[in-house]
PDB file of N, CA, C and O in Angstrom:
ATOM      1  N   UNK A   1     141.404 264.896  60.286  1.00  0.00           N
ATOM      2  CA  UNK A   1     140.032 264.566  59.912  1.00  0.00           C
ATOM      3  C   UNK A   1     139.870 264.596  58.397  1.00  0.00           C
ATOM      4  O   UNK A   1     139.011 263.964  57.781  1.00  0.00           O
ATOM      5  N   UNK A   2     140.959 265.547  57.769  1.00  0.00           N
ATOM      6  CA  UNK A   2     140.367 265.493  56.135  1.00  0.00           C
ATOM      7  C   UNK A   2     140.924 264.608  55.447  1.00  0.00           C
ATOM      8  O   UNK A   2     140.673 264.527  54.245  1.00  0.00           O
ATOM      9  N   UNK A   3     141.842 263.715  56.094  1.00  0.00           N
ATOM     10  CA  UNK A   3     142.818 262.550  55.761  1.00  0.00           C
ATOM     11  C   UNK A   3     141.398 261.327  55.840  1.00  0.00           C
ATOM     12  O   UNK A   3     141.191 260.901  54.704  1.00  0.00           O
ATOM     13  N   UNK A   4     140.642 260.843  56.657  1.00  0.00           N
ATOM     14  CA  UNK A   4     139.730 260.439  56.958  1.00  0.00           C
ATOM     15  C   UNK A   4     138.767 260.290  56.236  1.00  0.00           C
ATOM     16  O   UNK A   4     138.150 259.234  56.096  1.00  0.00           O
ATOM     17  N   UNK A   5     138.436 261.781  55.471  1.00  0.00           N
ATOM     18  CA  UNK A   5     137.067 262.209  54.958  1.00  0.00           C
ATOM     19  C   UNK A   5     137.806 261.749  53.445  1.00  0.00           C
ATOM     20  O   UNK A   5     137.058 261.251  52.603  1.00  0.00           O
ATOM     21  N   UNK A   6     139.297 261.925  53.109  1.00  0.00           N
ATOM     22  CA  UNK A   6     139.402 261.396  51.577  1.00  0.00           C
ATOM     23  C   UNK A   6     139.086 259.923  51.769  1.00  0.00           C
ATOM     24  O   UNK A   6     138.233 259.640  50.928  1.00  0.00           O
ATOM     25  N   UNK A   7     139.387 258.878  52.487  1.00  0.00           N
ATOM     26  CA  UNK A   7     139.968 257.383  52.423  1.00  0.00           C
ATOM     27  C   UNK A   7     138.298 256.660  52.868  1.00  0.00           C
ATOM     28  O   UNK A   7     137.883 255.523  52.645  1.00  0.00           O
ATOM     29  N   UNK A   8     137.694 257.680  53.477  1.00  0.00           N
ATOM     30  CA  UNK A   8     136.038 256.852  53.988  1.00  0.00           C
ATOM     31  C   UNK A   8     135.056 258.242  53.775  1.00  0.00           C
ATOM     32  O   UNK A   8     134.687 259.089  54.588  1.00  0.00           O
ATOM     33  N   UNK A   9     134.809 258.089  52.354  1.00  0.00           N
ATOM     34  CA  UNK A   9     133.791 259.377  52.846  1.00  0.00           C
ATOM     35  C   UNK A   9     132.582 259.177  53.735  1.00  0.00           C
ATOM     36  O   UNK A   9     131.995 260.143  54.223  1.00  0.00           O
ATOM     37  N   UNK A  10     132.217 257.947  53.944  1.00  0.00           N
ATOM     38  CA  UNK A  10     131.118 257.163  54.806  1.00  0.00           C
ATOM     39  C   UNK A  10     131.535 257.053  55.895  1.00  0.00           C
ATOM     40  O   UNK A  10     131.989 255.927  56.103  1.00  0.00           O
ATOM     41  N   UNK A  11     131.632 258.153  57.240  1.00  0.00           N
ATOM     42  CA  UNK A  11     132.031 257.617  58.132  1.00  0.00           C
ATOM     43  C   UNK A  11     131.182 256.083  59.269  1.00  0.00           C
ATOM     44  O   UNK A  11     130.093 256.259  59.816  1.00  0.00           O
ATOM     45  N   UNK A  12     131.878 254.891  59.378  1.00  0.00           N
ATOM     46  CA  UNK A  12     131.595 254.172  59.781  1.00  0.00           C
ATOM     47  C   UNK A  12     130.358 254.136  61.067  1.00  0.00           C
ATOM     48  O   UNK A  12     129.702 255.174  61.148  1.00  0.00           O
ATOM     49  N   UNK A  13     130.131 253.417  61.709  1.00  0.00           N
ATOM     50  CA  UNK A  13     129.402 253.772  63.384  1.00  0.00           C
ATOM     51  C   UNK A  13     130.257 253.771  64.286  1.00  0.00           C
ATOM     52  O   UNK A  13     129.937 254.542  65.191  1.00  0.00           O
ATOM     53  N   UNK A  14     131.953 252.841  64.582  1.00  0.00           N
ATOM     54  CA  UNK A  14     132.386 253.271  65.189  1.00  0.00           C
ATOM     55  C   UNK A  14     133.101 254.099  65.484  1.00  0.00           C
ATOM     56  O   UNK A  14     133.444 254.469  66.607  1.00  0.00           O
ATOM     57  N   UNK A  15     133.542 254.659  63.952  1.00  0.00           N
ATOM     58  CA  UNK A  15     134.366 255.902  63.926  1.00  0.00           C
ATOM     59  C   UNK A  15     133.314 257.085  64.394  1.00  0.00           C
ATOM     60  O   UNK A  15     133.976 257.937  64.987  1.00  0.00           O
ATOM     61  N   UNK A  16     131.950 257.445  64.348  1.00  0.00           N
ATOM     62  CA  UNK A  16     131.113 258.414  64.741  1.00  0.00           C
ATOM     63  C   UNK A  16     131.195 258.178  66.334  1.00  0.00           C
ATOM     64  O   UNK A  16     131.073 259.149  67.081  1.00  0.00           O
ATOM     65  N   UNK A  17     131.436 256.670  66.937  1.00  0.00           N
ATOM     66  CA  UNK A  17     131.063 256.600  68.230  1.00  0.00           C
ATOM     67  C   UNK A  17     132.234 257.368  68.749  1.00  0.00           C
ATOM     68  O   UNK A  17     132.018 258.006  69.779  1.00  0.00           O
ATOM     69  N   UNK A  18     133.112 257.414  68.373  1.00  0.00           N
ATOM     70  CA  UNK A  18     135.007 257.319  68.742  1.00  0.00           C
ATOM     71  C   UNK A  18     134.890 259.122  68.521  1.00  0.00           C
ATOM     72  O   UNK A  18     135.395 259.774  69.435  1.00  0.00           O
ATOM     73  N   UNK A  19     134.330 259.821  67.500  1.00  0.00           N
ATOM     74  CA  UNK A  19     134.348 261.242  67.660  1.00  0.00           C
ATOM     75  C   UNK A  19     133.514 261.694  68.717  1.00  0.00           C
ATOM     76  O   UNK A  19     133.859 262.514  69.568  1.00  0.00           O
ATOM     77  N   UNK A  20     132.340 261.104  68.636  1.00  0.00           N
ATOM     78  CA  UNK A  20     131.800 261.616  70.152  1.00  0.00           C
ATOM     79  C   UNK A  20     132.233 261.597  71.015  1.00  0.00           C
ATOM     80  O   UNK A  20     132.531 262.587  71.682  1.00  0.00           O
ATOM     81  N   UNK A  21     132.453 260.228  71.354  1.00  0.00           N
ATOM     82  CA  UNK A  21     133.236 260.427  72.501  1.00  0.00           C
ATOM     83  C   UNK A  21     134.491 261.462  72.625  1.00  0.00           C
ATOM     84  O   UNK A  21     134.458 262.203  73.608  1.00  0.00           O
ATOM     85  N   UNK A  22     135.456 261.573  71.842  1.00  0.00           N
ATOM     86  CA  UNK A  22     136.393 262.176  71.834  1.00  0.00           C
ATOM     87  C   UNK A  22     135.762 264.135  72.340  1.00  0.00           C
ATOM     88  O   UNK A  22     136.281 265.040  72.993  1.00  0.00           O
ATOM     89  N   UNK A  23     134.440 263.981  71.589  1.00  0.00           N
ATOM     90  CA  UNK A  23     133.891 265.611  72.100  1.00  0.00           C
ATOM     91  C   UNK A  23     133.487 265.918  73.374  1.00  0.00           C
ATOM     92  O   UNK A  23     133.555 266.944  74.050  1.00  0.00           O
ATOM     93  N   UNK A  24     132.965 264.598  73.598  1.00  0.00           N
ATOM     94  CA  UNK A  24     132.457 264.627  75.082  1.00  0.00           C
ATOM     95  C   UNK A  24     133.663 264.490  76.334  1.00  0.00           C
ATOM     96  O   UNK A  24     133.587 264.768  77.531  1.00  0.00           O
ATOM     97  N   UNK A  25     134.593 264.037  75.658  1.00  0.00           N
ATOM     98  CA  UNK A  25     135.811 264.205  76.604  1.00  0.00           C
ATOM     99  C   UNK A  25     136.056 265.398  76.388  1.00  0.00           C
ATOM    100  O   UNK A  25     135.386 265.975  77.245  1.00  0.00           O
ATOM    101  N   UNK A  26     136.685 266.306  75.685  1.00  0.00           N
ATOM    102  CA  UNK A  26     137.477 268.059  75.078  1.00  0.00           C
ATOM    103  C   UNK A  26     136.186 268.693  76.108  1.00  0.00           C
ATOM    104  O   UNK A  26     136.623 269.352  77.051  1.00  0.00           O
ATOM    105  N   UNK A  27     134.855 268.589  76.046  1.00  0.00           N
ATOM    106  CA  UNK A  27     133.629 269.477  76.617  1.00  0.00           C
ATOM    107  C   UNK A  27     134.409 269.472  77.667  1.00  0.00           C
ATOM    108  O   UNK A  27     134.983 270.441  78.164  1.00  0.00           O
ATOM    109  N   UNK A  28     134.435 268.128  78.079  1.00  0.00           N
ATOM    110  CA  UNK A  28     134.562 267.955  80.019  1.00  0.00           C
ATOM    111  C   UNK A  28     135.862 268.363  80.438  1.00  0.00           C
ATOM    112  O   UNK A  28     136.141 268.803  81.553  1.00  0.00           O
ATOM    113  N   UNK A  29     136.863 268.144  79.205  1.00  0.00           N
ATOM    114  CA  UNK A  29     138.151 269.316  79.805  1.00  0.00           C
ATOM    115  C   UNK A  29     137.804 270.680  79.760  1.00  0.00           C
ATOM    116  O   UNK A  29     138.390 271.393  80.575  1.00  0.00           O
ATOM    117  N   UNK A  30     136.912 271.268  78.929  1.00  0.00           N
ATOM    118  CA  UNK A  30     137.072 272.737  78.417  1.00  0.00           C
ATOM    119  C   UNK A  30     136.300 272.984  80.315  1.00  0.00           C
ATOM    120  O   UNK A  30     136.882 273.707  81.123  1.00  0.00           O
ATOM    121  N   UNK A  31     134.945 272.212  80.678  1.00  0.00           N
ATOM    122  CA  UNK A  31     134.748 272.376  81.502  1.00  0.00           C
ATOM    123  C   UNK A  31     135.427 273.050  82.623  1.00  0.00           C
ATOM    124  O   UNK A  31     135.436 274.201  83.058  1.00  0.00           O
ATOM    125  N   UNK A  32     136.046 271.832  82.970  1.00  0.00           N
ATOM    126  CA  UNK A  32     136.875 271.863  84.259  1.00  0.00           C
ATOM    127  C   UNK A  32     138.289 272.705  84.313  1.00  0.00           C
ATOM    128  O   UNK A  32     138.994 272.988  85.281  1.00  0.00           O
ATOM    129  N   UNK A  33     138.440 272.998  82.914  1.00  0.00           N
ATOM    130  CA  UNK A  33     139.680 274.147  82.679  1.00  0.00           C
ATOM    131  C   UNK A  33     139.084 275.629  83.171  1.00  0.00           C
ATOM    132  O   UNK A  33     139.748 276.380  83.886  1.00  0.00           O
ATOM    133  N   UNK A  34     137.917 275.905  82.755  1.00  0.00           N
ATOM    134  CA  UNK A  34     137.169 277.027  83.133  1.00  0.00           C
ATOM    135  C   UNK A  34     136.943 277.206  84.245  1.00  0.00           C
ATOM    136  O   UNK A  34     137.247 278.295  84.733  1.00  0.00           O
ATOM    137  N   UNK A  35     136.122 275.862  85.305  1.00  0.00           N
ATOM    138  CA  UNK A  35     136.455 275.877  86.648  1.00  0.00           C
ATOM    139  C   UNK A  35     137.498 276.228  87.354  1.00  0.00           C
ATOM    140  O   UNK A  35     137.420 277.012  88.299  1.00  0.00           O
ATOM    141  N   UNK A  36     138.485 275.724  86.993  1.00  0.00           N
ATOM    142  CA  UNK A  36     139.965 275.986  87.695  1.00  0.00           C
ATOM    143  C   UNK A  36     140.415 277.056  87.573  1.00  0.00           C
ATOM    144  O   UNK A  36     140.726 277.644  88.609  1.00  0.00           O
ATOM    145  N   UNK A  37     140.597 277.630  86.452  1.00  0.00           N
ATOM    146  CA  UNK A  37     140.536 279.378  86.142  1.00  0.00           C
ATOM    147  C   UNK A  37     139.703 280.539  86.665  1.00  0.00           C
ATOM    148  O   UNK A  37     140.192 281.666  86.743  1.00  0.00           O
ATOM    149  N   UNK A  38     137.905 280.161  87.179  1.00  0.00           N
ATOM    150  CA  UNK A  38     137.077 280.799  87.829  1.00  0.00           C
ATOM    151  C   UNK A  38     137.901 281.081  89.187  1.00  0.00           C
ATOM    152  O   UNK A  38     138.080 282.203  89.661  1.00  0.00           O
ATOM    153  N   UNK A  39     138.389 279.821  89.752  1.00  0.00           N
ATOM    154  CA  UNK A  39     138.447 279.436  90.989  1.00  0.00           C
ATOM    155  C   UNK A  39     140.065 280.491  91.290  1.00  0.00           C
ATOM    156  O   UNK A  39     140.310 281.336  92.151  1.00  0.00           O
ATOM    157  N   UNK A  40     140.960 279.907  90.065  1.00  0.00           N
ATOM    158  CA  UNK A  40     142.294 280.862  90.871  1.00  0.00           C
ATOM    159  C   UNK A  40     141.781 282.471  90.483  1.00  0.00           C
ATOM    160  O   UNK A  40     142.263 283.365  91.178  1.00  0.00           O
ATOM    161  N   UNK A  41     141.095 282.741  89.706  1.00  0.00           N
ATOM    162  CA  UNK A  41     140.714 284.144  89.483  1.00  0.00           C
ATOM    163  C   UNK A  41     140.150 284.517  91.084  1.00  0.00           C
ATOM    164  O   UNK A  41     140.833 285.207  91.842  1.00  0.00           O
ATOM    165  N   UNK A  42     139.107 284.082  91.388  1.00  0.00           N
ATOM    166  CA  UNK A  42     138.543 284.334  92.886  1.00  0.00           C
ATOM    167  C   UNK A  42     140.007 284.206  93.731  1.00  0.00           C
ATOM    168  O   UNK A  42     140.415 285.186  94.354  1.00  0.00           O
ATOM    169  N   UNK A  43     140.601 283.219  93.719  1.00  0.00           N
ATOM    170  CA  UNK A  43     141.389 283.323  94.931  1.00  0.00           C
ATOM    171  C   UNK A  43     142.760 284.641  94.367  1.00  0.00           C
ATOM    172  O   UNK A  43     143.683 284.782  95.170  1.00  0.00           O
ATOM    173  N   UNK A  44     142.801 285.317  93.340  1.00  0.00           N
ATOM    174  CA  UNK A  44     143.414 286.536  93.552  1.00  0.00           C
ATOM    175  C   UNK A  44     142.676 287.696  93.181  1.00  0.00           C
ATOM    176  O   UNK A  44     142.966 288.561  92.354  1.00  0.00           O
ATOM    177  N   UNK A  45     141.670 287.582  93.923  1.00  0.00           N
ATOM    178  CA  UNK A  45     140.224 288.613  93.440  1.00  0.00           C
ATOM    179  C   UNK A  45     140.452 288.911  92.583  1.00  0.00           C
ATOM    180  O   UNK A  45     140.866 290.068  92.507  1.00  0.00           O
ATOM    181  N   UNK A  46     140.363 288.197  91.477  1.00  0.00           N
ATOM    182  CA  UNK A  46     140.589 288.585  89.794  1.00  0.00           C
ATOM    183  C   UNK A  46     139.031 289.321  89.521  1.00  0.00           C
ATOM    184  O   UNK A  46     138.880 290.424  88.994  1.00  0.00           O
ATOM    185  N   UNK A  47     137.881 288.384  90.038  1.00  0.00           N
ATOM    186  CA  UNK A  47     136.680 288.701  89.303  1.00  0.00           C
ATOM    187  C   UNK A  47     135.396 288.261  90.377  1.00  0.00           C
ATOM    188  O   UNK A  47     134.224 288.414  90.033  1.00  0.00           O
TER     189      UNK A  47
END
């Protein structure tokens, strides 16, 4: 990103669209990583 921020200090609209998205994807993994971890925790009565 700081490679980026020297060469465009203006980030463009589609480069802003392309980070969002990119966050809104990482959210929806961090999500479903947490799910899956809740879930094997329960299945060895972790918690």
């Amino acid at each position: 990103m700081g490679r980026i921020a020297e060469t465009q200090p203006n980030a463009s609209r589609a480069m802003l669209e392309l980070l969002e998205r990119s966050i809104d994807e990482t959210q929806a993994t961090i999500a479903a990583t947490e799910a899956t971890i809740n879930e094997e925790k329960r299945g060895f009565n972790l918690s």
